[in-house]
C-alpha positions in Angstrom: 159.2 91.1 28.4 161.4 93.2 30.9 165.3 93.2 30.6 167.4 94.8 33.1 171.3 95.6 32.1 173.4 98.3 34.2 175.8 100.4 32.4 178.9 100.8 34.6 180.4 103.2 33.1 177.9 105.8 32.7 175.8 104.5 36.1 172.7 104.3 34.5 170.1 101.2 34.5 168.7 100.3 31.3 165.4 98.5 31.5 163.8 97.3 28.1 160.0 96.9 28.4 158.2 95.8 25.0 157.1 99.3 24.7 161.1 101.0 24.9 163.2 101.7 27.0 163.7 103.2 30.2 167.6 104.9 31.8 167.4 105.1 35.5 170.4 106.4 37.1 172.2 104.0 39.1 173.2 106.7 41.9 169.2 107.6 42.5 167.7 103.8 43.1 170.8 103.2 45.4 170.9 105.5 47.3 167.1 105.5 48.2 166.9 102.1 49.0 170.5 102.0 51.0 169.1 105.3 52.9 165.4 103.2 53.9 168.0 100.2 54.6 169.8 102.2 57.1 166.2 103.8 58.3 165.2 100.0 58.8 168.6 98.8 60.3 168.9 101.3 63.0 164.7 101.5 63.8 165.5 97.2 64.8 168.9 97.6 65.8 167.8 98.6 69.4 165.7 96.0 69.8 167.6 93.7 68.6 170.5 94.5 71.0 168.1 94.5 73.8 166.8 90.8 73.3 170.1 89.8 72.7 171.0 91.2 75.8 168.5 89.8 77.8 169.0 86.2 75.8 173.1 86.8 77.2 171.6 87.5 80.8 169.3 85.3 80.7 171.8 82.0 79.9 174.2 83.5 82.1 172.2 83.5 85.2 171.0 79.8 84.5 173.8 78.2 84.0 174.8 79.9 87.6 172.1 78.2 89.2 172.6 75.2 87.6 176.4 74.8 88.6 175.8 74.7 91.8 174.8 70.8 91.6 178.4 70.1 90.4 179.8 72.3 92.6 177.8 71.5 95.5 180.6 69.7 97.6 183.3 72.4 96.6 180.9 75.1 98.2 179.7 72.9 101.3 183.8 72.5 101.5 184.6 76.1 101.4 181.6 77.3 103.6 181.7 74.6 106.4 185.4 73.3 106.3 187.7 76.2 105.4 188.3 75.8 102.1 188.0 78.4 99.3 186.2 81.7 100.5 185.9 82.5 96.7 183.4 80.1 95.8 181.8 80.5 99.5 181.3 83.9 98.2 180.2 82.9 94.2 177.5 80.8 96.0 176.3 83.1 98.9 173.3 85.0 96.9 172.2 80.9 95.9 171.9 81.0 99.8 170.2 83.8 100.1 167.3 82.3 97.9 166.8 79.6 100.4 164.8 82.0 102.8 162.0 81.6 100.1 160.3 78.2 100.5 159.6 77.2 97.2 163.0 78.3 96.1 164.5 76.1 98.5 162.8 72.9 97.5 163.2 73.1 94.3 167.2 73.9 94.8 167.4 71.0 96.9 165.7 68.9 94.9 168.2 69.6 92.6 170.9 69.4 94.2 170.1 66.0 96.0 169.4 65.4 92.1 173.5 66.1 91.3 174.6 64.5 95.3 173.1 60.9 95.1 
């Protein structure tokens, strides 16, 4: 049987084994597994940030394409009838999509989705 016990005061590690025992100082163990912690946090920590990143982009720039249904007849106001030139210009690159047929049906068909 194994027992593990830590003496705090000294920062040893005391493990009884049937056999004896064994002192391990605390500092030692620690600080090589915190230093391959850190190794292993900073080697994912890149990528991590990156696809978190990308996620934040990503969910951004659909939920912009997917608010123009709602906000169809405020942008159809503010590009044909005068109204706000700020979300004429939010809109304007959804516009510039159009020119690409399969992009325009399906924005369309999305937007006579939110219309009807």
């Amino acid at each position: 049987m194994i027992m593990a016990m830590q003496l705090e005061d000294q920062h040893l590690n005391v493990v009884q084994t049937a056999s004896g025992s064994l002192v391990i100082p605390v500092e030692q163990t620690q600080t090589n597994s915190s230093e391959t912690s850190k190794a292993v946090q900073q080697q994912w920590s890149w990528s991590r940030e990156i696809r978190k990143r990308l996620m934040a982009t990503m969910i951004v720039l659909a939920v912009y394409v997917l608010s123009i249904g709602p906000m169809f007849w405020s942008w159809y106001e503010s590009k044909y009838l005068g109204g706000s030139p700020l979300v004429a210009a939010i809109y304007e690159p959804l516009l510039w999509t159009t020119e690409y047929p399969l992009i325009r049906h399906i924005l369309n068909a999305y937007i006579d989705w939110w219309i009807l």
